[in-house]
Backbone as CSV, one residue per row, in Angstrom:
resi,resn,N_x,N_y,N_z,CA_x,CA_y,CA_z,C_x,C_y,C_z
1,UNK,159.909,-3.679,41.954,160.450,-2.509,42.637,159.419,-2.003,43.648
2,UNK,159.747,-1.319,44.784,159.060,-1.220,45.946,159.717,0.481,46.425
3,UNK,158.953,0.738,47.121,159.466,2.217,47.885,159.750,2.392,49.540
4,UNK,159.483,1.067,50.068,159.263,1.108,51.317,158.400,1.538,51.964
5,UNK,157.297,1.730,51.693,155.867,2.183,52.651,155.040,1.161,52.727
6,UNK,155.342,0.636,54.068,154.240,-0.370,54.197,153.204,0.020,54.282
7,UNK,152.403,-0.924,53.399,150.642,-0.641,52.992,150.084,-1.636,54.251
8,UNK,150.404,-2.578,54.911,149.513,-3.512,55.774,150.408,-4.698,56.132
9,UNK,150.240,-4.761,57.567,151.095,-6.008,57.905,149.987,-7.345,58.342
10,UNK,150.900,-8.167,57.380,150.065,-9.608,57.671,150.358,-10.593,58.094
11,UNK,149.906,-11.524,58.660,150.599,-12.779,59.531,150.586,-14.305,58.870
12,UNK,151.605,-15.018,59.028,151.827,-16.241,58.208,151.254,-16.903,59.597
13,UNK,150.133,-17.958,58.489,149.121,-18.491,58.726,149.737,-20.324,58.433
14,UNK,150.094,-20.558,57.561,151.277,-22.028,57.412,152.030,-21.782,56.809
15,UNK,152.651,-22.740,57.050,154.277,-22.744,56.362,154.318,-24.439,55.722
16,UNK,154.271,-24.682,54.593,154.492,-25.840,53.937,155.537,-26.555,53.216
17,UNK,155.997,-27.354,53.886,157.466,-27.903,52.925,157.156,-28.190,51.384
18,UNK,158.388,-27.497,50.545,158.272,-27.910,49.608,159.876,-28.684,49.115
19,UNK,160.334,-29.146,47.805,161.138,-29.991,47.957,162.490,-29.319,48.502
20,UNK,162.735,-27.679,47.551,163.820,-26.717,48.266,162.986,-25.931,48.454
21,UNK,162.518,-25.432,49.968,161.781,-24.680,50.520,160.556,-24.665,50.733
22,UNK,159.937,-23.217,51.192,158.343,-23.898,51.462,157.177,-22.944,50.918
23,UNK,156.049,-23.321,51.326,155.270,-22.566,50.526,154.997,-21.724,51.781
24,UNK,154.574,-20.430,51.940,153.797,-19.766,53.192,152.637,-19.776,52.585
25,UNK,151.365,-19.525,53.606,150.349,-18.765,53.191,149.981,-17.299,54.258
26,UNK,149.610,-16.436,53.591,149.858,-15.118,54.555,148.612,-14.778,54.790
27,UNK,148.190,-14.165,55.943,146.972,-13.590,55.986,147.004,-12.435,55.834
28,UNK,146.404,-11.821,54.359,147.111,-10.172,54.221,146.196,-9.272,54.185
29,UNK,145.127,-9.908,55.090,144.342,-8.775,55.838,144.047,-7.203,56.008
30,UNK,143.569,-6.408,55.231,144.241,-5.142,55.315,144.810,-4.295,54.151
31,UNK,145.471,-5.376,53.110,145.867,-5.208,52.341,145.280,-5.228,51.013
32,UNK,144.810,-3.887,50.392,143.739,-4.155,48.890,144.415,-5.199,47.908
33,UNK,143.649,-6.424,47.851,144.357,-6.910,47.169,143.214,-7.171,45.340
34,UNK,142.495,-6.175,45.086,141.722,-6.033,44.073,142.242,-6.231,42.821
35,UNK,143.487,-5.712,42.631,144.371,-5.651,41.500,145.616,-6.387,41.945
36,UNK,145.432,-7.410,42.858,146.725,-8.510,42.380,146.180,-9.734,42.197
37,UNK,147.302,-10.224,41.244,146.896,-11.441,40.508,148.033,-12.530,40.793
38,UNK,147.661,-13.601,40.465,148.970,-14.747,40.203,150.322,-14.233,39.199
39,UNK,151.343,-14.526,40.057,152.595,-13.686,39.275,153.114,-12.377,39.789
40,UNK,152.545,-11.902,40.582,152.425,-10.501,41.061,153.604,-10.074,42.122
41,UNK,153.903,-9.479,42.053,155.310,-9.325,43.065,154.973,-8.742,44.810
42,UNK,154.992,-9.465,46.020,154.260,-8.046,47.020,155.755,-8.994,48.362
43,UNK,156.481,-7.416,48.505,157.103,-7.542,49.132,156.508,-7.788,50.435
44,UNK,157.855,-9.150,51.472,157.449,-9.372,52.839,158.439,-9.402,53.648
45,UNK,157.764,-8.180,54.644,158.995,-7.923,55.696,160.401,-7.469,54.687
46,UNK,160.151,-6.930,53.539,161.199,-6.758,52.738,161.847,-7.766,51.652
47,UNK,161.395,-8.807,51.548,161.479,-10.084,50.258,160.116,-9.766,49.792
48,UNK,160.937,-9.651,48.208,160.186,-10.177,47.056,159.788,-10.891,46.731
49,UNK,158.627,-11.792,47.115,158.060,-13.096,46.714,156.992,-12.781,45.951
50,UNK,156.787,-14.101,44.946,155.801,-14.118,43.979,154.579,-14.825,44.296
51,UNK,153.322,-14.349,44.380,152.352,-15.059,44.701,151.818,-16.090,43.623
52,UNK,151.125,-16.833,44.413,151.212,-18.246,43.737,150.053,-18.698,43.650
53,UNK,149.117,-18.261,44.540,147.663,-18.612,45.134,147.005,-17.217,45.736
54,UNK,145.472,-16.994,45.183,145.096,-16.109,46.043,143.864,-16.639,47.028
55,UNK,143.364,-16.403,47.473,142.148,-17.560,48.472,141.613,-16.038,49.466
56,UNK,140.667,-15.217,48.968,140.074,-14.050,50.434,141.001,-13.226,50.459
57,UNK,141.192,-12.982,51.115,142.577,-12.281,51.860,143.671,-12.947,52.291
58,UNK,143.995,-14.223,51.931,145.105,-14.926,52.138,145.956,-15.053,50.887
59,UNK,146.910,-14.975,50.677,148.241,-14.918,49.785,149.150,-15.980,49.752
60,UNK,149.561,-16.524,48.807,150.512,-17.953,49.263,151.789,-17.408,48.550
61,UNK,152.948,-17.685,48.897,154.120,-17.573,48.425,154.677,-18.924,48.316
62,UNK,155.552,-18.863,47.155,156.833,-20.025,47.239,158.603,-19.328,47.917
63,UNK,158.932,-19.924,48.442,160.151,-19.607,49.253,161.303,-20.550,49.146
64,UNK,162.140,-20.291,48.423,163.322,-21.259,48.010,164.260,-20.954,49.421
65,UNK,164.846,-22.232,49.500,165.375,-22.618,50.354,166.920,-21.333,51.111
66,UNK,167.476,-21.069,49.327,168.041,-20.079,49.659,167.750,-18.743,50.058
67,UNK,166.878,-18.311,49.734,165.962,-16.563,50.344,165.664,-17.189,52.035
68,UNK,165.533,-18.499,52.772,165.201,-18.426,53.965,166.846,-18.491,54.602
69,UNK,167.407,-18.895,53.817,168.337,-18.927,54.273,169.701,-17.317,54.465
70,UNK,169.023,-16.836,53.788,170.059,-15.074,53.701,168.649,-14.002,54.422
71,UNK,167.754,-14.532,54.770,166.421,-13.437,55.297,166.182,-13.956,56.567
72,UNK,165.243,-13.429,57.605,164.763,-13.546,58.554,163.370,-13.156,58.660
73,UNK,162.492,-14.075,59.536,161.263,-13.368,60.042,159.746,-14.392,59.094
74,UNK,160.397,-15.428,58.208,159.729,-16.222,57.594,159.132,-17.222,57.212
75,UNK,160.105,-17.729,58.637,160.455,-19.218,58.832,159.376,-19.860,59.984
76,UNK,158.130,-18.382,60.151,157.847,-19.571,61.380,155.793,-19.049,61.497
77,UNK,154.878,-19.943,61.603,153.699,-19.222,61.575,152.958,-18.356,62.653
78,UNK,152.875,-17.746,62.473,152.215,-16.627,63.789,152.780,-14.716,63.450
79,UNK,154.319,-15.161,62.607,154.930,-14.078,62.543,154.302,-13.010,61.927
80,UNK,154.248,-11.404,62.274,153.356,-10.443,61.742,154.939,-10.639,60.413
81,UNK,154.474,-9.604,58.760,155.253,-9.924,58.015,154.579,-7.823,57.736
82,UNK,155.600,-7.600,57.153,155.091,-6.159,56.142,154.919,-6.292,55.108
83,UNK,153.919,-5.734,54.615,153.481,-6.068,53.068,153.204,-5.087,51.886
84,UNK,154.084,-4.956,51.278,153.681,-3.488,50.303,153.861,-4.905,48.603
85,UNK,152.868,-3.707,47.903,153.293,-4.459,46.658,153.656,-3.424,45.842
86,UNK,154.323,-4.292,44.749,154.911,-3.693,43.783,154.407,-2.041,42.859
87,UNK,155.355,-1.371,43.178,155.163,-0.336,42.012,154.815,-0.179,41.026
88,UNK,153.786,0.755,40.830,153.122,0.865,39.373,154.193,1.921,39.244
89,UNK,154.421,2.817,37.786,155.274,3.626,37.525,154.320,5.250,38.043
90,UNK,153.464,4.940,37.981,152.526,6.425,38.209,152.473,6.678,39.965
91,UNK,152.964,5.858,41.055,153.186,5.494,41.974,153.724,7.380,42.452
92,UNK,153.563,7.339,43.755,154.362,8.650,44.301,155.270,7.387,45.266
93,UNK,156.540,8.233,45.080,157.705,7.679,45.867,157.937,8.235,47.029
94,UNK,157.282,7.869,47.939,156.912,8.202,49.323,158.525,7.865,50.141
95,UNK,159.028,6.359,49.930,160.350,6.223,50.735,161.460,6.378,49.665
96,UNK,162.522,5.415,49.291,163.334,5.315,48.677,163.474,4.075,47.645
97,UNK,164.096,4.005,46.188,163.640,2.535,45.774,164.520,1.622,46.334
98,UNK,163.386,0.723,46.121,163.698,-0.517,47.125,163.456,-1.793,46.200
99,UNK,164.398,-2.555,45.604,164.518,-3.916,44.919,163.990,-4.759,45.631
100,UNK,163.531,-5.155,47.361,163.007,-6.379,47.671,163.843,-7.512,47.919
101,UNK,165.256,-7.215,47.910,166.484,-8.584,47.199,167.083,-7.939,49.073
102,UNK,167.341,-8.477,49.556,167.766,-8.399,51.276,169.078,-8.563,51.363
103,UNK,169.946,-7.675,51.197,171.194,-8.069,51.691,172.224,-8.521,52.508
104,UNK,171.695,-8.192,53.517,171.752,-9.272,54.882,170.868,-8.947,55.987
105,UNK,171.111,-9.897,57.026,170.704,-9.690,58.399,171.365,-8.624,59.204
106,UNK,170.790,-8.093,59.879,171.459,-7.261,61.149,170.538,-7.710,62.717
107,UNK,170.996,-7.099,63.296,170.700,-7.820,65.030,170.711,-6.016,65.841
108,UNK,169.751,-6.301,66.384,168.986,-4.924,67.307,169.890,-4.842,68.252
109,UNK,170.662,-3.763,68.393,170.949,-4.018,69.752,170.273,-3.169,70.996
110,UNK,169.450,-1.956,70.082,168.577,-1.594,71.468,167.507,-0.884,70.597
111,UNK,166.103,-0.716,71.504,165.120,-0.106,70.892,164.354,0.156,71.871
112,UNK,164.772,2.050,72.195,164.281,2.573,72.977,163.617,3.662,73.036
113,UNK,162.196,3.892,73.563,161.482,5.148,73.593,161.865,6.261,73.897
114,UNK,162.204,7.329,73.132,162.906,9.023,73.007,161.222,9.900,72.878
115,UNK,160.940,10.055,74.207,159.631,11.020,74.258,158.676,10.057,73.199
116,UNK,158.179,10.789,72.214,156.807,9.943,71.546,157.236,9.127,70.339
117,UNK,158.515,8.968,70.119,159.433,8.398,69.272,159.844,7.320,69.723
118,UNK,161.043,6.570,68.869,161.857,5.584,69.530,163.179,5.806,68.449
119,UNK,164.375,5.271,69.556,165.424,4.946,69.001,165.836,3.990,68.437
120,UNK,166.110,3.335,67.621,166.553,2.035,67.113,167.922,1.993,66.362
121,UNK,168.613,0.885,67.339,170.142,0.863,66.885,170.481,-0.499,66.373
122,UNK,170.657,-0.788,65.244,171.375,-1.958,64.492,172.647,-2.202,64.257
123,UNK,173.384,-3.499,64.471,174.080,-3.881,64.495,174.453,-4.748,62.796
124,UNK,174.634,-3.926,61.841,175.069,-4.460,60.452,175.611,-5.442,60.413
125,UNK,175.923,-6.259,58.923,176.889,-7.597,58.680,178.416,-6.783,58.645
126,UNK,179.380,-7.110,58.867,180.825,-6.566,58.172,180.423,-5.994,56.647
127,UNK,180.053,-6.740,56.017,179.728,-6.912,55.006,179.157,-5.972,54.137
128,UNK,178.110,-5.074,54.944,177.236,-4.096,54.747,177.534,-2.490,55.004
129,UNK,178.801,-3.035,56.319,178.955,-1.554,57.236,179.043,-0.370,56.261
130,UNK,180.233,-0.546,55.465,180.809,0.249,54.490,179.659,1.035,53.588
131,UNK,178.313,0.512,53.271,177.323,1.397,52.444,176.459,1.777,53.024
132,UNK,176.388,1.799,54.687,175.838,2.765,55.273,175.980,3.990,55.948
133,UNK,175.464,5.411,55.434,175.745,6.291,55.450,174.334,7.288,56.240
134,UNK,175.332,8.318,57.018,174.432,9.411,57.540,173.618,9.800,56.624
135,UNK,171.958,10.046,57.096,171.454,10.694,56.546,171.165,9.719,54.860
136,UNK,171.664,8.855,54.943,171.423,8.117,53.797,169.502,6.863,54.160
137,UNK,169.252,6.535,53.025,168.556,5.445,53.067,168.914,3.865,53.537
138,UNK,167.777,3.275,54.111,168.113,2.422,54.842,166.882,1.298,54.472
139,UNK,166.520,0.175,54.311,165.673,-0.835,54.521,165.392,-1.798,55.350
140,UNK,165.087,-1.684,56.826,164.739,-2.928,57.234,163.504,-3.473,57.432
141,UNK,162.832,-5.024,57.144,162.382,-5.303,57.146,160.965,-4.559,56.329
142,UNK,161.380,-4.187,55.346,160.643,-3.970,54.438,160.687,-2.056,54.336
143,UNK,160.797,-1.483,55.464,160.468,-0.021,55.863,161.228,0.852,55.673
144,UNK,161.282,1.797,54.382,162.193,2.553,54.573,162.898,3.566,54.903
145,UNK,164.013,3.496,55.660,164.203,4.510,56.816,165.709,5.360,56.527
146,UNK,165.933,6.564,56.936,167.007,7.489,56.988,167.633,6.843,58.611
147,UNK,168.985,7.126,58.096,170.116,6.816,59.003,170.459,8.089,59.889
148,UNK,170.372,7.909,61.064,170.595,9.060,61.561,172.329,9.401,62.314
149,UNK,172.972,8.201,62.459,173.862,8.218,62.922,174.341,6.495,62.412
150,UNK,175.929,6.847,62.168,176.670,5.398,61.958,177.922,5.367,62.576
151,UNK,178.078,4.780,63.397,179.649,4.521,64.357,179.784,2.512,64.265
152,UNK,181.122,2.727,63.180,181.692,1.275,62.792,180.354,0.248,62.331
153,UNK,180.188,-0.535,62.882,179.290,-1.277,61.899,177.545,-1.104,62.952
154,UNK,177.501,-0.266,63.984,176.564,0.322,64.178,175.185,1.186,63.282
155,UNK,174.091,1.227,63.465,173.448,2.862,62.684,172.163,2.912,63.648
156,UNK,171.858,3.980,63.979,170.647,4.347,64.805,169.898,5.016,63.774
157,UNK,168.565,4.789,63.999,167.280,5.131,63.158,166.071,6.016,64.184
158,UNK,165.487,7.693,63.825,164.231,7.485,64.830,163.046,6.967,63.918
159,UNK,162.541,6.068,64.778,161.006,5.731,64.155,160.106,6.628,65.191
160,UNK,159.199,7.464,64.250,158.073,8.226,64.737,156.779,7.198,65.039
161,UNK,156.075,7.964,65.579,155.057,6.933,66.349,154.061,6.206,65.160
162,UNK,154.080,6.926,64.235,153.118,6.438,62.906,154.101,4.825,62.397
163,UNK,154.935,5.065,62.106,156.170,3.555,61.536,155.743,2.695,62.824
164,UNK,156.412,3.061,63.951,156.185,2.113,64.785,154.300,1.311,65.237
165,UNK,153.504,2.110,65.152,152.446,1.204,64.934,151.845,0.664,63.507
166,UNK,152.260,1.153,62.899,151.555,0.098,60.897,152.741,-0.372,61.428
167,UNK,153.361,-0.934,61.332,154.743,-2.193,61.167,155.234,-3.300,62.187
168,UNK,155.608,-3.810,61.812,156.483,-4.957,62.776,157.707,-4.718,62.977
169,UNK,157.633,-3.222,63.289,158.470,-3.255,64.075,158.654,-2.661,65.484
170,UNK,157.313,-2.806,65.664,156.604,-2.138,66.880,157.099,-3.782,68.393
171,UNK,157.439,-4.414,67.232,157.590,-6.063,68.163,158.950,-6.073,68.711
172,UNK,160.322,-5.359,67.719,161.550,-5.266,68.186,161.955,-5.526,69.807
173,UNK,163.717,-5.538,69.652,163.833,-5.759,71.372,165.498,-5.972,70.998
174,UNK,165.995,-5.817,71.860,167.634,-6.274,71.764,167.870,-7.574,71.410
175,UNK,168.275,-7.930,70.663,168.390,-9.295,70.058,167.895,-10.051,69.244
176,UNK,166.936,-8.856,68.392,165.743,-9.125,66.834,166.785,-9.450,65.879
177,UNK,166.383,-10.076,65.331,167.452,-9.938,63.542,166.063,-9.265,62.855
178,UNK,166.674,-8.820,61.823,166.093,-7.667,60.980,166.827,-7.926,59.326
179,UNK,165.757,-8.281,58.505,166.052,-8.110,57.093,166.750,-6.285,56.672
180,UNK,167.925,-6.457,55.877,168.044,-5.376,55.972,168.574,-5.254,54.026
181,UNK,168.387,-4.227,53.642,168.802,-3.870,51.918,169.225,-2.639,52.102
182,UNK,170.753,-2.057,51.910,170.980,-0.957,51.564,170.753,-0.006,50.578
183,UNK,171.227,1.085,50.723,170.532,2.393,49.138,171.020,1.228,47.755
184,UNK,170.146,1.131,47.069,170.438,0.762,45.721,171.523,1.585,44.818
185,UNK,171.217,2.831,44.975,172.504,3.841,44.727,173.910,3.622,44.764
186,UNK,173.869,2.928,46.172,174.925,2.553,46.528,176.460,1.639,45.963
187,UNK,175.210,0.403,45.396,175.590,-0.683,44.761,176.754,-0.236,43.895
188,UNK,175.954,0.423,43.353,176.084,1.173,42.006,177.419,1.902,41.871
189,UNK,177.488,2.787,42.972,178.709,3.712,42.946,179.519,2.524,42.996
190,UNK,179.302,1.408,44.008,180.927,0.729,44.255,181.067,-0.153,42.767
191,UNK,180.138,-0.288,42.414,180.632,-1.507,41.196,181.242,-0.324,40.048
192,UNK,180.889,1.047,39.637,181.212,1.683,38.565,182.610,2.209,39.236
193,UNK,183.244,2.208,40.689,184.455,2.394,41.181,185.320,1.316,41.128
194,UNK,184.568,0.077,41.362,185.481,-1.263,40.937,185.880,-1.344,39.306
195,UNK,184.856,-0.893,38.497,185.197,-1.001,37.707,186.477,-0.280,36.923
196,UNK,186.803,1.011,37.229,187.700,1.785,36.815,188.551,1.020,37.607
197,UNK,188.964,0.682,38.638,190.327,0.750,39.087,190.394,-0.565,38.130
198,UNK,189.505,-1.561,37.627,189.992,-2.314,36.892,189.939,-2.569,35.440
199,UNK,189.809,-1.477,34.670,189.867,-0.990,33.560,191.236,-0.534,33.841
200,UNK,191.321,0.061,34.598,192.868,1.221,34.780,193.825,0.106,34.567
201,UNK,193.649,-1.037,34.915,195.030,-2.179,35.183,195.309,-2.391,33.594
């Protein structure tokens, strides 16, 4: 479990085939990594991967074929990645909880400077539109953000000048894909609403 505050963004350094998927190694630079160990959970760019190797400040992940395939932003070396790790329970919950599990992609369609701010407007899956809400919680690419506005499968976000430099998402542009996880809350309401109407039958 994660809260969305990126602690340090780090850059994939290789990418290694493995038989389904590959291994990364990250350069997580920045990031205290004193108290992580092999097994350890540290979200990237918003995936939960398990470290596998520690080496300095470099981090190795394993990456199954399917997580590259439903995520973005992982697939290639040079890429900056966001990196928070896992929640201790004594933790202050600075963003919103955040599982790490990516529910889909979305695609930028603009990201533009509002005085010392910026605007950022995403373009959701069909899929997703429906559990995003005003004023609700939001996850992309690891960061978690309030919705400021949603029209059809649209949502605009402001990032203040602090988000936009710790993150990657200071790199955005019309035509980014973006890991994205809705409110966990969310889930929740629709499956305990599915469930009655099908109890009711």
């Amino acid at each position: 479990m994660f809260s969305g505050i990126v602690a340090a963004c780090g850059r994939i350094e290789r990418i290694e085939p493995l038989q389904d998927g590959v291994r990364l190694t990250v350069d997580a630079d920045g990031l205290d990594l004193a108290d992580v160990h092999i097994g350890d959970s540290i979200a990237n760019s918003g995936v939960c991967l398990t470290v596998v190797a520690l080496d300095g400040s470099r981090v190795q992940f394993d990456v199954s074929r399917e997580t590259l395939n439903c995520t973005t932003g992982l697939d290639a070396v040079g890429n900056e990645v966001n990196l928070e790790k896992a929640l201790c329970l004594a933790d202050r919950l600075g963003g919103h909880l955040v599982t790490g599990h990516v529910d889909g992609v979305g695609e930028v369609v603009s990201f533009t400077p509002v005085g010392e701010s910026h605007d950022l407007v995403i373009r959701a899956p069909a899929t997703l539109a429906g559990y995003i809400a005003k004023k609700g919680s939001i996850t992309v690419n690891g960061v978690s953000l309030t919705v400021n506005r949603v029209e059809s499968r649209e949502f605009s976000i402001n990032l203040i000048p602090h988000t936009v430099a710790v993150t990657n998402l200071k790199h955005l542009a019309a035509g980014s894909r973006v890991n994205l996880e809705i409110d966990l809350i969310a889930r929740y309401v629709e499956r305990m609403l599915a469930w009655r109407e099908e109890s009711a039958q």
